[in-house]
C-alpha positions as CSV (number, residue, x, y, z in Angstrom):
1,X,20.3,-5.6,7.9
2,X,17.0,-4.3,7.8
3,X,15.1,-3.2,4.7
4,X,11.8,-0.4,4.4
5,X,9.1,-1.3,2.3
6,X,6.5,1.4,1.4
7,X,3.4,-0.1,0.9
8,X,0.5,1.3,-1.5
9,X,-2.9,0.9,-1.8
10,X,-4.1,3.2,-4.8
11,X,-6.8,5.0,-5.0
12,X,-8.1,8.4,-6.1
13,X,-10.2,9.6,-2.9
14,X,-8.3,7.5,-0.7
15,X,-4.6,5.7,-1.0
16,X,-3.8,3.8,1.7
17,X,-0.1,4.1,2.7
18,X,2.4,2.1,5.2
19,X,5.8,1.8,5.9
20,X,7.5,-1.1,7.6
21,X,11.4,-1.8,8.7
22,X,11.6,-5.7,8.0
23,X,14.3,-7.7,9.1
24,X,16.0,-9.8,6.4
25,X,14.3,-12.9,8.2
26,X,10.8,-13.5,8.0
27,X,11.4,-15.3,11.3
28,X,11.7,-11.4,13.0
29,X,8.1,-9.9,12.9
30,X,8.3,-6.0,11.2
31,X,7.9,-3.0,12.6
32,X,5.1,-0.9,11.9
33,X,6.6,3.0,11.6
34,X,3.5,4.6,10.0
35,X,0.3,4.0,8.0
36,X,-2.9,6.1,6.7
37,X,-4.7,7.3,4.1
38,X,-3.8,10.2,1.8
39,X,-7.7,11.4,0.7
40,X,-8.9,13.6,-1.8
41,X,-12.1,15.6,-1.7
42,X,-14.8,14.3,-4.1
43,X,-16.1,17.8,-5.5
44,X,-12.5,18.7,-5.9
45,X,-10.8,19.1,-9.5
46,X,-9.2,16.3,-10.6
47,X,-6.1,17.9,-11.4
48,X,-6.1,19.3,-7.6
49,X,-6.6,15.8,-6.5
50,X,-3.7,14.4,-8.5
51,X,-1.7,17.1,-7.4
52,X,-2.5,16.5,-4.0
53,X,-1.6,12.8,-4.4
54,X,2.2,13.5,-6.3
55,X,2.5,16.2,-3.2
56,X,1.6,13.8,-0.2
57,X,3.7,10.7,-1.7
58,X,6.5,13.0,-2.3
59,X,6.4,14.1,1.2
60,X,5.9,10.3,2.3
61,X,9.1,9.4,0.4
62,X,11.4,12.0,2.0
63,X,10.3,11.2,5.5
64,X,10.9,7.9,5.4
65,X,13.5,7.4,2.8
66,X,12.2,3.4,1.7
67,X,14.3,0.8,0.2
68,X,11.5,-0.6,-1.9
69,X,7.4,0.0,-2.7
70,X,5.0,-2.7,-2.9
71,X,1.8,-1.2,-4.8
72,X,-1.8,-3.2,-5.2
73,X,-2.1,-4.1,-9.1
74,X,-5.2,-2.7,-10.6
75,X,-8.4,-4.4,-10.4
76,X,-10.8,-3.8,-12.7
77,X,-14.7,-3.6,-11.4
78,X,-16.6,-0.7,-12.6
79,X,-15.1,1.2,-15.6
80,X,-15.4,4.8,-14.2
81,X,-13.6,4.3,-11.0
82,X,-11.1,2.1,-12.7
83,X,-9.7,5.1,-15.1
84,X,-10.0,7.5,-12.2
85,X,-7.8,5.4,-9.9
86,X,-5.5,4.2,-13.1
87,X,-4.5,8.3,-13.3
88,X,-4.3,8.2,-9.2
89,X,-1.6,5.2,-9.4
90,X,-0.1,7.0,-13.1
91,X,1.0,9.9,-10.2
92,X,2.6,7.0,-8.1
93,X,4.5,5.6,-10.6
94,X,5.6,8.7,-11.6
95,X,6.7,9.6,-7.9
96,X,8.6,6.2,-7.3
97,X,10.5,6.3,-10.8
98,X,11.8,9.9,-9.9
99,X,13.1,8.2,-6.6
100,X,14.3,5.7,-8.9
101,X,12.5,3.2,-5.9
102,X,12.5,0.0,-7.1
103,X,8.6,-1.8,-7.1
104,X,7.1,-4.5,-6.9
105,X,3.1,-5.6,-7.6
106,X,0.5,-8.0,-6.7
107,X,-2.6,-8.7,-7.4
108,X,-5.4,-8.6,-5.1
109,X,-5.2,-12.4,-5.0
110,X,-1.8,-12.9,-4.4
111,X,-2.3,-10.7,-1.5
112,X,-4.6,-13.0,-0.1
113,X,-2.8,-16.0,-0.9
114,X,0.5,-14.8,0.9
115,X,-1.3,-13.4,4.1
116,X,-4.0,-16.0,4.4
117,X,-3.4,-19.0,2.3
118,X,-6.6,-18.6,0.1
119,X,-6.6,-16.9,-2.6
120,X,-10.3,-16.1,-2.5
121,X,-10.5,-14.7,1.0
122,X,-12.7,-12.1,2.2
123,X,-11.1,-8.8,3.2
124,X,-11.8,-9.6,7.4
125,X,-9.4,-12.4,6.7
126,X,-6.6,-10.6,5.4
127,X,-7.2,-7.7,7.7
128,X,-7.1,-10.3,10.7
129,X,-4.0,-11.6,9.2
130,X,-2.5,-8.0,8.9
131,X,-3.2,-8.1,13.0
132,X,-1.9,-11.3,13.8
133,X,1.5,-11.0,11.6
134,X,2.4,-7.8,12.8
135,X,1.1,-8.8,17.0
136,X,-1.5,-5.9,16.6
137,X,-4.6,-5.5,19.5
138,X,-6.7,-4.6,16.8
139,X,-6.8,-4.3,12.8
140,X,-5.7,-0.9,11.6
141,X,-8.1,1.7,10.5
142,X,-9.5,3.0,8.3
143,X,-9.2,-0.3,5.9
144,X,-7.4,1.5,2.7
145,X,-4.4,1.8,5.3
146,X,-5.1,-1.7,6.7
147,X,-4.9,-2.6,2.8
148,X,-1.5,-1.0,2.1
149,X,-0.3,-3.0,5.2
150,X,-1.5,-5.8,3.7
151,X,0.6,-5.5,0.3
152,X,4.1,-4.6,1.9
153,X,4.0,-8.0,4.3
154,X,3.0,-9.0,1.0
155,X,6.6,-8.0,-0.3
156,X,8.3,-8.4,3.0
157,X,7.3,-12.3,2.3
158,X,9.1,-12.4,-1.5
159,X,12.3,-11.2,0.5
């Protein structure tokens, strides 16, 4: 039995997305079925970018139908970019609950913690870790996406 996590990491002018198939083992390494960015232009009307965000996340869901989504808490650094992603992930939540998805969060830290041990890692860390757990060549680009891969191993650990 296999389960797909959606992973998120949100963002108004960039969201990193992934999807994995996990097995119900961490002893089976997941597959990686798709990852990116969904990115909004900066001089564009906030509505249009929100818009653009419910319409993109919609269109993620219904291609690949996941079992569960794994978001990035908030993390609060400079005031102005925190509301303007809080109304970014506001569109997520509203996309997963009309899904009825189930969720789960983490915190930047916990994220850390569960891919490299340390709670306090730098991001080259985790993004080396995203490699190595998932037997990648290289770490995924751009790093919003490598991000999002980063919090659905997250939740394919809590499984």
């Amino acid at each position: 039995m296999s389960t797909r996590i959606l992973g998120l990491d949100p963002g108004l002018a960039i969201l990193g997305f992934c999807v994995l198939e996990c097995e119900n083992s961490t002893a089976i390494t997941p597959k990686l079925l798709d990852f990116g960015i969904i990115e909004t232009p900066a001089h564009t009307e906030i509505g249009q970018r929100l818009c653009t965000i419910y319409t993109d996340l919609h269109t993620l869901v219904q291609q690949w139908q996941p079992d569960r989504v794994a978001i990035e808490k908030l993390f609060f650094y400079r005031m102005g970019n925190t509301i303007l992603v809080a109304q970014a992930r506001g569109v997520l939540l509203l996309v997963l609950a009309q899904y009825q998805l189930p969720m789960v969060e983490f915190t930047p830290a916990q994220i850390k913690q569960a891919l490299t041990g340390y709670g306090n890692a730098e991001k080259r860390e985790v993004q080396e870790a995203v490699a190595r757990e998932l037997k990648l060549d290289r770490i995924p680009q751009p790093d919003d996406a490598a991000d999002a891969i980063a919090v659905a191993l997250t939740a394919w650990f809590q499984v």
